[in-house]
Steps between C-alpha positions, in 0.01 A plus 500: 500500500612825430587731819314773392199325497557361854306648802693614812331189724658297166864617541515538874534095595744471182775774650498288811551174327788691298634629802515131680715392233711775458550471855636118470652617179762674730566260709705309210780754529533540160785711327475524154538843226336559160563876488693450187480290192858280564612229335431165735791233553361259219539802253863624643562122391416502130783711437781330700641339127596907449755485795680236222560718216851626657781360674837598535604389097216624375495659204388871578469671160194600318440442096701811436815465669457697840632363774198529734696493818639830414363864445282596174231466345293758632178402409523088488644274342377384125365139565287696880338760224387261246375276763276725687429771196311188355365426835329904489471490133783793465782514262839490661562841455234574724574329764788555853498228691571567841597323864260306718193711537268684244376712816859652511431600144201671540633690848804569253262640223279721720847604645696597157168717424484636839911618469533535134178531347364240215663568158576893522198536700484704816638269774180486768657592821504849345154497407185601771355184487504194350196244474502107384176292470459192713287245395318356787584224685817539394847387580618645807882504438362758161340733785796478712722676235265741405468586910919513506518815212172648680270401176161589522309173432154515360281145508362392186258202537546243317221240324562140372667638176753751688540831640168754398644615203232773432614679848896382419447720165334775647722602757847391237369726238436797740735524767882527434580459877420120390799343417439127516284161568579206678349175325510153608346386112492120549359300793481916657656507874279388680193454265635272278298709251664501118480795310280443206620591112252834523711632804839384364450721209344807695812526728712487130273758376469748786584829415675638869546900565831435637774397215707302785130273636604167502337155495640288809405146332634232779454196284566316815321188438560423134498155490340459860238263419249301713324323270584355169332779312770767445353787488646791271524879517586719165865596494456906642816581330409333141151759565706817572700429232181490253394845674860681479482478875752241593676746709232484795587125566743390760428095572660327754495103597736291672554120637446550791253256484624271289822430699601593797324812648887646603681415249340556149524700210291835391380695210435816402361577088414788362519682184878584333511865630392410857765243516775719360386763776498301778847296357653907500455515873495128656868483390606744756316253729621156442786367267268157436239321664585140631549353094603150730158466616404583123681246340358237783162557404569476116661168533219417694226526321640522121223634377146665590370095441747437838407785726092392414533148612659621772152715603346148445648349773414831715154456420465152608580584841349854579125416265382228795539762736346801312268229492458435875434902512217541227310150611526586860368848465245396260356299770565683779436870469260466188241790540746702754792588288597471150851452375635460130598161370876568333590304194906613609673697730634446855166606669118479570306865586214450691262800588330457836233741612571831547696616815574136589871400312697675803289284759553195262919570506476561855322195610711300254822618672393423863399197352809369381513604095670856408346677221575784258382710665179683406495761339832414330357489184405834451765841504579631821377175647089629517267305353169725497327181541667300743448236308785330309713256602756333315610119589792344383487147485828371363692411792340348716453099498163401378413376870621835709311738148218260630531591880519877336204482350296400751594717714451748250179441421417501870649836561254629169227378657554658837603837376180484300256422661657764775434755190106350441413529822 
């Protein structure tokens, strides 16, 4: 039955059942975290055979010549662009390939415009203001930069083909104190939402007031597939191209899921002039990113064939629990909360009635299970709603993300019924 259709008498002996068990729930001492979306052990393991590449005799060269253990190569190594430049769909002249994390990249880009400007442009900490769009829920870790450089963040909401592209143009085309967009496109963080074909080629086609606005495309989860269906996004820089606007793309995606969290290998594409730009100034930065860990991966996986199988195996251990999350919530909270199935990604959203996602968290942590916390998907941590909550299944064993869930669902339950009543 569906709370809202529930009397007061009708609710009031269900909160005390809830509370019994969440008050036995406790007693099991439990200690377990799904604030972020981590690789678990089983996963770590698939990519053990990498650790095998090098040894001591190794040969250490790439297909050109360079002698990887030295300085050079500025923006990767031949064999790392081709690789991942198919991977994105880019040429290899569009592409830098960079060290372990694609978030460093994007801190790095905001920061270059911030210092330097974008491309001639004025750089922003000289400007009053400066404004980027946030789709929302979003990807905390996007917020978080925009929050370091004191970015004004405005929420877009977002619908199950992307970001509300009728506001997104609106505010682009008329306000040149907007100077970017963070996007999520496939399997969206924490939606799972993929951007349809019609909102691919508005964002190519967007006509921006400021000359330096820029498209933050975090193509995070590529090839992050849950099911067998793969789904597919249009390539945004193949779309600018077609509009003469391949300047406002900056893409980023790493492997960080794909190998080890710590340890993998990023990307950065965009168009030739943005990579020239940004090549003009990062060389005063670093002499060469780590072109070992470039090679590794190469050998690796050969080809794009070697790094998909490889997402194979990942899929046959995290699907059963993504799983465990939509068939348990499906039959427990059905009529109190509704949540988005994801088709890929590292995380299930679920929307709980209003005001109640803080209670939920809260509960949950004095119950045993850490959170991210709520509110986290939305800038400056405030969710108008109070409703969000991401969980991150991954890491967990399928018998403690069981345990979780329970005691999830227990703590929804209580914190709702609180708000009904």
């Amino acid at each position: 039955m569906n709370l809202s259709e529930m009397s007061k008498e009708e609710i009031a002996p269900l909160l005390e059942i809830e509370k019994q068990k969440f008050t036995a729930f406790k007693s099991k001492g439990l200690k377990l975290n799904m604030s972020r979306g981590i690789h678990s052990v089983e996963q770590l393991e698939i990519s053990m055979p990498i650790m095998d590449i090098f040894h001591s005799s190794a040969e250490m060269k790439s297909e050109d010549g360079t002698d990887c253990r030295n300085y050079g190569n500025l923006t990767g190594i031949a064999e790392a662009k081709r690789l991942f430049g198919e991977l994105l769909s880019v040429c290899e002249d569009e592409i830098i390939i960079g060290g372990n994390s694609s978030l460093a990249l994007m801190y790095d880009s905001v920061s270059r415009a911030m210092t330097h400007g974008i491309m001639g442009s004025t750089p922003w900490r000289l400007l009053p203001e400066v404004k980027f769009l946030c789709p929302v829920p979003g990807y905390d870790r996007h917020f978080g930069i925009c929050e370091t450089f004191g970015i004004k963040m405005i929420n877009i909401p977002m619908s199950e083909t992307g970001p509300d592209m009728d506001m997104v143009e609106k505010l682009v085309s008329s306000d040149e104190t907007i100077k970017g967009i963070w996007c999520v496109p496939l399997y969206s963080n924490p939606d799972g939402i993929v951007y349809s074909d019609e909102t691919v080629k508005r964002f190519a086609n967007l006509s921006p007031a400021a000359s330096d606005f820029r498209i933050f495309w975090d193509n995070a989860y590529c090839v992050h597939h849950l099911t067998e269906k793969e789904n597919k996004i249009l390539n945004l820089l193949e779309e600018a191209k077609k509009a003469g606007k391949e300047d406002m793309v900056f893409e980023f995606a790493s492997t960080s899921k794909i190998t080890f969290p710590g340890a993998g290998v990023s990307v950065f594409a965009a168009s030739k002039a943005n990579i020239s730009y940004v090549e003009s100034i990062l060389k005063y930065q670093i002499i060469s990113y780590d072109k070992l860990n470039q090679l590794r991966h190469v050998r690796y996986f050969k080809n794009l064939d070697g790094l998909k199988e490889q997402m194979v195996k990942h899929r046959e251990i995290i699907a059963p629990k993504f799983n465990l999350v939509v068939n348990t919530l499906s039959e427990q909270l059905d009529g109190i909360c509704r949540f988005v199935k994801p088709e890929g990604g590292y995380f299930v959203s679920v929307f709980v009635p209003d005001g109640c996602a803080s209670k939920v968290v809260s509960l949950c942590k004095e119950g045993g299970v850490t959170l991210t916390g709520a509110g986290a998907t939305y800038p400056y941590g405030k969710d108008p709603h109070d409703s969000n909550i991401r969980i991150a299944p991954t890491f967990p064993p399928l018998a403690e993300l069981s345990e979780a869930l329970e005691l999830f669902c227990i703590a929804v339950k209580i914190a709702s019924y609180e708000k009904a009543l």
